[in-house]
C-alpha positions in Angstrom: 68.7 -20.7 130.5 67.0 -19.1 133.2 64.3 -21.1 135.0 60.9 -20.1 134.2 58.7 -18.2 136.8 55.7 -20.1 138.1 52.6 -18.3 139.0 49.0 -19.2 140.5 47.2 -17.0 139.6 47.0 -14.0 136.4 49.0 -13.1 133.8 52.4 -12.7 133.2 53.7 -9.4 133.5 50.9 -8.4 135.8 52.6 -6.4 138.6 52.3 -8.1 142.6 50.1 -10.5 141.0 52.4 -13.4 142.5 50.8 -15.8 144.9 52.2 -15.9 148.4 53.5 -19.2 149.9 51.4 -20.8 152.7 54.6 -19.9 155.2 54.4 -16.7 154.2 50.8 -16.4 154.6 51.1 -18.0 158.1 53.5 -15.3 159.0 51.2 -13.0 158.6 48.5 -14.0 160.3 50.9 -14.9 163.6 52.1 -11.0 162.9 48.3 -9.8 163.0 47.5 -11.6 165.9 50.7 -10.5 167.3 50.1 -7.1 166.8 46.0 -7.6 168.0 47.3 -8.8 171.6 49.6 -5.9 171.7 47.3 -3.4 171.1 45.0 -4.9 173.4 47.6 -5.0 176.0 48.5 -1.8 175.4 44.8 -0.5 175.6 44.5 -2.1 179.1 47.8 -1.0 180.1 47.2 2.9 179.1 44.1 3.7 178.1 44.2 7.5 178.1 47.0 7.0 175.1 44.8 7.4 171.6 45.6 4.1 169.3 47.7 5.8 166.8 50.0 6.8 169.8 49.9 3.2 171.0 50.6 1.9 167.5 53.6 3.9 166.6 55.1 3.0 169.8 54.5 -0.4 169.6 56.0 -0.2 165.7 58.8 1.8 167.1 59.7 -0.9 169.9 59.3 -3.8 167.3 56.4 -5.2 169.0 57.7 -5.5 172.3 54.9 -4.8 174.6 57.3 -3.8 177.5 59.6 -1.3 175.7 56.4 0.2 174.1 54.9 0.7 177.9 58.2 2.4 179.0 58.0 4.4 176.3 54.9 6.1 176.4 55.3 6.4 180.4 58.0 8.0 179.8 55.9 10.3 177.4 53.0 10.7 179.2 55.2 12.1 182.6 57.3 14.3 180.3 54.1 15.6 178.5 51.7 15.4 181.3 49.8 18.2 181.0 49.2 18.2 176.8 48.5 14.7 177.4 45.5 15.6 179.8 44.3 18.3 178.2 43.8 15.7 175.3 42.1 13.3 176.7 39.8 16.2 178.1 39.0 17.2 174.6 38.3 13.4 173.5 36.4 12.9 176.3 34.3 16.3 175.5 34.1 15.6 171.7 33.1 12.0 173.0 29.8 13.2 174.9 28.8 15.8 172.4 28.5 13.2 169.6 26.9 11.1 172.2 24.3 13.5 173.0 23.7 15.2 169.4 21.0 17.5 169.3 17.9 16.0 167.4 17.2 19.3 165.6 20.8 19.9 164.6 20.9 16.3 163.0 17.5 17.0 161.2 19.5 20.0 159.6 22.4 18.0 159.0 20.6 15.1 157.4 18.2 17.6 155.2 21.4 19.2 154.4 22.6 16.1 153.5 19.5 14.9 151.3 19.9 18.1 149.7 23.5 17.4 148.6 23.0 13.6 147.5 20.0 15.0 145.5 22.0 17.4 143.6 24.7 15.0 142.7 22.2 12.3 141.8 20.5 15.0 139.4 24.0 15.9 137.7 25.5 12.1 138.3 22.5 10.6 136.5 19.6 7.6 137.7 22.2 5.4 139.3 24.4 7.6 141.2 21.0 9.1 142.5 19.9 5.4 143.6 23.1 5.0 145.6 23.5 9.1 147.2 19.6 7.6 148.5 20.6 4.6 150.0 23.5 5.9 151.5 21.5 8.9 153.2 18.8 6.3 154.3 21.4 4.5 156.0 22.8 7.9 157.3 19.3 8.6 158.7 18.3 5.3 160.2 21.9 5.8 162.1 21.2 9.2 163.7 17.4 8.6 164.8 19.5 5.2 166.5 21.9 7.5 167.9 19.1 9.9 168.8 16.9 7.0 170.6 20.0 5.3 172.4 21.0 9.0 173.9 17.6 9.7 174.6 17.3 6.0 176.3 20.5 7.1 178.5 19.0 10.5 179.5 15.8 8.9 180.8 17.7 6.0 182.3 20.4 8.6 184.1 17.0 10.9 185.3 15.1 7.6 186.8 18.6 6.5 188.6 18.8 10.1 189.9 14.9 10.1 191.0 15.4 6.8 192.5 18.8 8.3 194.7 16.8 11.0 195.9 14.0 9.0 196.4 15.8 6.7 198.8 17.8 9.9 200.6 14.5 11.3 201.1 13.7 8.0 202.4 15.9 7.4 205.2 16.1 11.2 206.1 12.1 10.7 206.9 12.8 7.6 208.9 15.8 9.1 210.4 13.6 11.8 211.7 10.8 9.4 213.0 13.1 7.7 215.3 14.6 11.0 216.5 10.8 11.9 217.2 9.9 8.3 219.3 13.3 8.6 220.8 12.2 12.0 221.7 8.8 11.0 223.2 10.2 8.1 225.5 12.2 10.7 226.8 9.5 12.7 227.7 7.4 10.2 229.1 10.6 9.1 231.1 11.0 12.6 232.4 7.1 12.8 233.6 7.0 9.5 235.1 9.9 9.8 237.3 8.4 13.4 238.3 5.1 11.9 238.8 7.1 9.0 241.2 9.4 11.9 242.9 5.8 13.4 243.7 4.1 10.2 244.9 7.5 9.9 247.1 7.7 12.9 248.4 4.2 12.8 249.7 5.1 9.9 250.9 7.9 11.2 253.2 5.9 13.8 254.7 4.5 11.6 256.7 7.6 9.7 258.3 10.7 11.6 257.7 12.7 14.1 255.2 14.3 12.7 252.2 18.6 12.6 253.2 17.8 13.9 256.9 20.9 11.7 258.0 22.5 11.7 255.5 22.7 10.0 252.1 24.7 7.3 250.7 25.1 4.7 247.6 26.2 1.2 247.1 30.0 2.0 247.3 29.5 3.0 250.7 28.6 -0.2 251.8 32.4 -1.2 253.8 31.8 2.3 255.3 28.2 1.3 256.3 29.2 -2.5 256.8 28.6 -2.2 260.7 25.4 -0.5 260.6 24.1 -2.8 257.6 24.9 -6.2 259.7 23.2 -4.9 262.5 20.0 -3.9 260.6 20.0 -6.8 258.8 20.5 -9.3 261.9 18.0 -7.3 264.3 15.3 -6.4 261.1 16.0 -8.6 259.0 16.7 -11.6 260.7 19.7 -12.6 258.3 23.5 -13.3 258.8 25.6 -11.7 256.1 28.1 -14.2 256.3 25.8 -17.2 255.4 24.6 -14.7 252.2 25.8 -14.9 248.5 27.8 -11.5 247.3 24.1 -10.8 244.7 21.8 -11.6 247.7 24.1 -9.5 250.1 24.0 -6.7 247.7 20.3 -6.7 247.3 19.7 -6.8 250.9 22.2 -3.9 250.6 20.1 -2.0 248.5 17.0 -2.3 250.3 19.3 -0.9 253.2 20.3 2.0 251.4 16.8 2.8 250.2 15.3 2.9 254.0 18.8 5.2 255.0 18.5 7.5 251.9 14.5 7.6 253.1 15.4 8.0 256.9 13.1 4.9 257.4 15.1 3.0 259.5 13.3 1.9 262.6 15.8 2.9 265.2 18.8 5.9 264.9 21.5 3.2 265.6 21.1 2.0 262.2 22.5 5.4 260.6 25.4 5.8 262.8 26.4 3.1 265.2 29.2 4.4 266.6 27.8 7.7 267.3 25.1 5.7 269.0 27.3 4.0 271.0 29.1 7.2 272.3 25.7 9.1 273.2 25.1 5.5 275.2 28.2 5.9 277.2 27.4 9.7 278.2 23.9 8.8 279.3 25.3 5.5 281.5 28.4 8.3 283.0 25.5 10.5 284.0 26.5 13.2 281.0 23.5 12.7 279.8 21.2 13.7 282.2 20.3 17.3 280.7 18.3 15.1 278.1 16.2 14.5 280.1 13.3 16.7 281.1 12.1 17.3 284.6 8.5 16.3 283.8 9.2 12.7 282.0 11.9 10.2 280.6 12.0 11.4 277.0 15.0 11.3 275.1 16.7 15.3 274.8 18.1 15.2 270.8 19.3 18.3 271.4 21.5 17.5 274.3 22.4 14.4 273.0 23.5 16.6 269.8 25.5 18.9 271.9 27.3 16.1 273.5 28.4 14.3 271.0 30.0 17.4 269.4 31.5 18.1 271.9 33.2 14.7 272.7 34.2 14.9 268.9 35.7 18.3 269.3 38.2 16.9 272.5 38.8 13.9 269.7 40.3 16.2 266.9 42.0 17.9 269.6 43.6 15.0 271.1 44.2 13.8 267.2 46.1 16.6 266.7 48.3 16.7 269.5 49.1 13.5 268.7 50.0 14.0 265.5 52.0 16.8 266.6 53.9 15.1 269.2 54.8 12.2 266.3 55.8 14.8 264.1 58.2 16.4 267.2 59.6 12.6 267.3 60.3 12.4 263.7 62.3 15.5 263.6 64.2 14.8 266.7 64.7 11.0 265.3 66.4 12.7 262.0 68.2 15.2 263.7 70.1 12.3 265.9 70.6 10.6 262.6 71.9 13.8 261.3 74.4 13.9 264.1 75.2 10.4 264.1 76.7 11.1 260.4 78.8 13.7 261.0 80.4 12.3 263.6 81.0 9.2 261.9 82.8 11.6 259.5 84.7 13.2 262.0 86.1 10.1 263.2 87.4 8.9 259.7 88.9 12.1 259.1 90.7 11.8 262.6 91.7 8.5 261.6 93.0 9.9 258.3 95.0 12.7 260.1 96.8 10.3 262.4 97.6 7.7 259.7 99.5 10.9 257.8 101.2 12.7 260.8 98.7 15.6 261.1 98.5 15.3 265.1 97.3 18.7 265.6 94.2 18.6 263.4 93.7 15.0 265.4 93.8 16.6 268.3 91.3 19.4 267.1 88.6 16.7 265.7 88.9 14.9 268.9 88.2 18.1 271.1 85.0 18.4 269.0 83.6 15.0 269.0 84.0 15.0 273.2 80.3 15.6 275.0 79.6 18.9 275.7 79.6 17.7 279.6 83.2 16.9 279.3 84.4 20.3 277.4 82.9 22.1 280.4 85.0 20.5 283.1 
């Protein structure tokens, strides 16, 4: 006798009617949360896959989130292109139903009205009551469609306002500071004008601006002997007792009198020069700078003088230098000498040591003094 079937629930005979058992049912709801993370997963993973794709891959794989991955990348780079051009129409029918024209959905939901009023006269009082209710919630729906997208579009313009707003913004103060930046260089330019003016005037009444010459803080080893004699006679101060910022200060004060041509006395722009036109004057060259009726100082034949003592100096320069260079070449030329004839010898050497007395002989002819070939 078979063993009779128990059942919580119905009648007998009633068809999947049977009541699960609590494994069973625990199963099931480990399977839908299984299948939940999966999809989520998978959503994260790939969104531009639609959820029927990701489904059927995921059913197809058994669940397994990494074979279902691998096979829709695999997919997606086989069918690129159809797979964009996909997501570009979801993404297009996507906006249009986000921003649904309010007249069209007027139409739509009058159209609508119209149709649920039809079947509620041929489907009798109650059908009529429910096509009603449903179109109301239909309605209330759009106009919260209609307000959120309208809500967006007034959000999106005020952003955009508020973008160009703050370009326009900083363009304007961009512009201002290019303006003041603009005026200071202006005012710059004028006032050092105005100061080249007042200086200039100033120099007409002692001397030219660069009349001996003009020269800038670099110059100041060339200058050193010129600056320590200004500063001991003028100013009164030993450079070597002077810090290197109080030394270049004093310096600078230097330069600003040369540059000017202020200097008190013409030894202070060229010392050496100085020193020369000294030595002519004490040897009597000098005496053509002075004039018959007083003891004033002749620039001019001072001038003449001293270029023409510097003339005999690049003259005797280069003769030197020519007469080292004659010394040079007549040096390498010995050394020249010196080789071959220590080249000679080994081959000489060489010829005796293998029997070759005539070509011994020959090399030994040529490395005797010419003196001696003569006798």
């Amino acid at each position: 006798m078979a063993a009779p079937e128990m059942y919580t629930r119905g009648q007998p005979g009633d068809q999947d009617n049977r009541g699960e058992s609590l494994v069973q049912q625990h199963m099931d709801r480990m399977q839908q949360q299984k299948e939940a993370v999966a999809m989520e997963k998978l959503r994260l993973l790939l969104p531009q896959m639609g959820d029927m794709v990701r489904a059927l891959a995921l059913a197809r794989s058994e669940w397994d989130i990494d074979k279902a991955v691998q096979m829709l990348r695999s997919f997606h780079s086989a069918n690129l292109d159809k797979v964009n051009l996909i997501t570009k129409k979801r993404k297009k029918i996507k906006d249009d139903i986000e921003n649904y024209d309010e007249p069209k959905e007027g139409k739509e939901g009058a159209a609508a009205g119209k149709a649920s009023h039809s079947g509620s006269s041929s489907g009798g009082s109650s059908s009529s009551s429910g096509s009603e209710s449903d179109s109301d919630a239909e309605e209330r729906k759009s106009k919260k469609r209609r307000r959120s997208s309208s809500k967006h579009k007034k959000d999106k313009a005020k952003d955009k306002k508020r973008r160009k707003d703050k370009k326009r913004k900083q363009q304007k103060d961009k512009d201002k500071d290019k303006d003041q930046k603009r005026k200071k260089r202006k005012q710059a330019a004028s006032e050092d004008e105005e100061a080249g003016g007042k200086a200039r005037g100033k120099l007409t009444h002692t001397e030219d601006f660069g009349k001996y010459g003009y020269i800038r803080e670099t110059d100041q080893n060339a200058k050193h002997d010129e600056f320590v004699l200004w500063a001991v006679e003028v100013k009164g101060a030993n450079i070597e007792l002077l810090g290197k910022t109080e030394e270049k200060e004093l310096f600078r004060e230097y330069m600003e009198d040369f540059n000017t041509g202020t200097l008190p006395h013409k030894k202070y722009y060229d010392l050496a020069a100085f020193e020369r036109s000294e030595k002519i004057k004490a040897a009597g060259g000098g005496s053509g700078g002075v004039k018959p009726g007083g003891a004033a100082f002749d620039a001019r034949a001072d001038e003449e003088a001293l270029k023409k003592q510097r003339h005999e100096e690049r003259m005797r320069l280069a003769e030197q230098r020519q007469r080292e260079a004659y010394a040079l070449l007549k040096h390498t030329d010995r050394a020249k000498d010196m080789r071959e004839q220590e080249l000679l010898r080994a081959e000489m050497n060489l010829a005796y040591k293998t029997g070759d007395r005539a070509k011994a002989e020959k090399i030994f002819q040529r490395l005797q003094p010419d003196e001696e070939k003569k006798k």
